[in-house]
C-alpha positions as CSV (number, residue, x, y, z in Angstrom):
1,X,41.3,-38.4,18.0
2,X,41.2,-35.0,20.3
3,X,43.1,-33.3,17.9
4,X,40.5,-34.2,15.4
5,X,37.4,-32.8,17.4
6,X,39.0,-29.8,18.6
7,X,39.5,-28.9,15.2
8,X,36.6,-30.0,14.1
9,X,34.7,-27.6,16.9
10,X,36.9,-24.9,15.9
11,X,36.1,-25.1,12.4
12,X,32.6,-25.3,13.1
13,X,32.3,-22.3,15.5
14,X,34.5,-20.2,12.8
15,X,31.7,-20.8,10.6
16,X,29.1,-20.1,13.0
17,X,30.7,-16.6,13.6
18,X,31.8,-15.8,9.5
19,X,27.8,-16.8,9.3
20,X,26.6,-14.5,12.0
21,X,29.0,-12.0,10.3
22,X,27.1,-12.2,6.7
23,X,23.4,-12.2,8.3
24,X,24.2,-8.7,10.8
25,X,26.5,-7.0,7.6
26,X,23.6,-7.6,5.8
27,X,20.4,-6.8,7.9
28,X,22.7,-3.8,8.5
29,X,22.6,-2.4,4.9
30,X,19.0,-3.6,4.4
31,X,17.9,-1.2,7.7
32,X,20.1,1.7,5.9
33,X,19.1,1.2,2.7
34,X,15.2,1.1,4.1
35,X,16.0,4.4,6.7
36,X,17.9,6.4,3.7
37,X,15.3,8.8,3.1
38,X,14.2,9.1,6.5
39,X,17.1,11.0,7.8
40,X,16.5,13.8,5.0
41,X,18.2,16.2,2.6
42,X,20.8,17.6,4.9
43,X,22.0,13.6,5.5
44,X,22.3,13.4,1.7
45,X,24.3,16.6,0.9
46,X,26.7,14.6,3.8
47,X,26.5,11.8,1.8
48,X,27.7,13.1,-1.1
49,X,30.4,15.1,0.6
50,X,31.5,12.0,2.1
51,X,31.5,10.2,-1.1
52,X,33.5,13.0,-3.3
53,X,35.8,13.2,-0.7
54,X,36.2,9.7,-0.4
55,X,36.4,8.8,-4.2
56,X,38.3,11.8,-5.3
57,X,40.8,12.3,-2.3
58,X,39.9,15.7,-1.8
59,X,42.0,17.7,0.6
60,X,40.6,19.7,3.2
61,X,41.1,23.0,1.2
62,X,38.9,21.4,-1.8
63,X,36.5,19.9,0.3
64,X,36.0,23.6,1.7
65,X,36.0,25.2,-2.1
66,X,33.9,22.3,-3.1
67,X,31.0,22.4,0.0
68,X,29.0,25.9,-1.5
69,X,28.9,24.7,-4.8
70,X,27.2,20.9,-3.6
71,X,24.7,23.2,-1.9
72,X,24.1,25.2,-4.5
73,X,23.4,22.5,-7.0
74,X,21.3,20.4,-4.1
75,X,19.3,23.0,-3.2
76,X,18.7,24.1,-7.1
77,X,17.6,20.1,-7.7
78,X,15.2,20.1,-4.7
79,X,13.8,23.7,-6.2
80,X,13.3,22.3,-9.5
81,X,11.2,19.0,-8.2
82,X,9.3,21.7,-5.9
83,X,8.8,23.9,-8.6
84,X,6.6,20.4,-9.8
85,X,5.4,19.4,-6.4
86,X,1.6,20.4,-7.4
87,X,1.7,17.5,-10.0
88,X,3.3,15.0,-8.2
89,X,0.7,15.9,-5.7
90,X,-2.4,15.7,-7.8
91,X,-1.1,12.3,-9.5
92,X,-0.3,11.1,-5.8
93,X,-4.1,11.8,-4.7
94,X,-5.2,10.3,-7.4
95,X,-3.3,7.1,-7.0
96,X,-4.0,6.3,-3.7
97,X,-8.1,7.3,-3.7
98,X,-7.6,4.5,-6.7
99,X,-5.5,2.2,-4.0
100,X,-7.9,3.0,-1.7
101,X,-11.3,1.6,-3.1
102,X,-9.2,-1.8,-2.6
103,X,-8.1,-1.7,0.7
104,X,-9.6,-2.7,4.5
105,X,-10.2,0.2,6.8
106,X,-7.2,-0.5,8.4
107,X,-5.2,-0.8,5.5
108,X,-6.6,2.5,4.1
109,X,-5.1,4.2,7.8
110,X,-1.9,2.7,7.0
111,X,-1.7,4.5,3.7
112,X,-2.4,7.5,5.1
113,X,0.0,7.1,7.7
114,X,2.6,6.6,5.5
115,X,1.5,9.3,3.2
116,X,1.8,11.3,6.0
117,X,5.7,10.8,6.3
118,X,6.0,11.0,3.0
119,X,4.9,14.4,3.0
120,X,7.1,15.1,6.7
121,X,9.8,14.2,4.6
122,X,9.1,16.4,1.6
123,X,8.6,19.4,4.4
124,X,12.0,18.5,5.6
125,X,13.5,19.1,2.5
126,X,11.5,22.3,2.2
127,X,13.4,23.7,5.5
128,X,16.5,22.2,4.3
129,X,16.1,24.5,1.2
130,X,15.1,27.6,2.9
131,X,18.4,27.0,5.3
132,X,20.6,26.1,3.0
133,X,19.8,28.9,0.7
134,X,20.2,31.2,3.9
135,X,23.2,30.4,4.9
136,X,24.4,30.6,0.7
137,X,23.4,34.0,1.5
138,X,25.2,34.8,4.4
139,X,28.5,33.4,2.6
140,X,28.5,35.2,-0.3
């Protein structure tokens, strides 16, 4: 009968911790997946560094070869959606004065709060460029 309830209570607090396991793993990757953008374009050309080195096996050696040229093409991506910013911008403006007839006072602050970081991260990139292509420079 002892034998029976200590393995019941073991059984049950192994499930208690594989279920607290599941519920942080995946509040974990929700908070990443919701912060991604936050951390800007310099966390994303470590990204995917990380990832070709990862999937690819590069060695040390290719990862060094391979670095300028991921710059390179970043930095030419982030030009070309610059190169279209104006647009975005005007469609943008006009969306939200649209969103905005609907919303409460507060809700229309909100907006512009987040509009505001939307555009703190589009500066971000900005400097990321102007760095990036900087140190291009310096390297060739």
């Amino acid at each position: 009968m002892v034998s029976g309830k200590v393995w019941g209570g073991l059984v049950v607090l192994f499930l208690a911790g594989a279920l607290t396991g599941i519920a942080g793993t995946t509040l974990y990757h929700q908070y990443e997946q919701d912060h991604q953008g936050d951390r800007g374009s310099t966390a994303k050309h470590e990204r995917i560094m990380k990832r070709l080195t990862h999937e690819l096996a590069l060695t040390p050696a290719q990862q060094a070869d391979i670095e300028p040229m991921i710059s390179r093409t970043h930095v030419a991506i982030l030009q070309l959606r610059f190169a279209h910013q104006p647009e975005v911008e005007q469609v943008l403006t006009h969306g939200m004065a649209e969103i905005k007839a609907t919303l409460s006072v507060e809700q229309q602050a909100k907006l512009d709060g987040l509009y505001a970081n939307l555009q703190r991260r589009w500066q971000a990139s900005r400097d990321y460029v102007h760095t990036t292509q900087e140190r291009l420079k310096l390297m060739k």
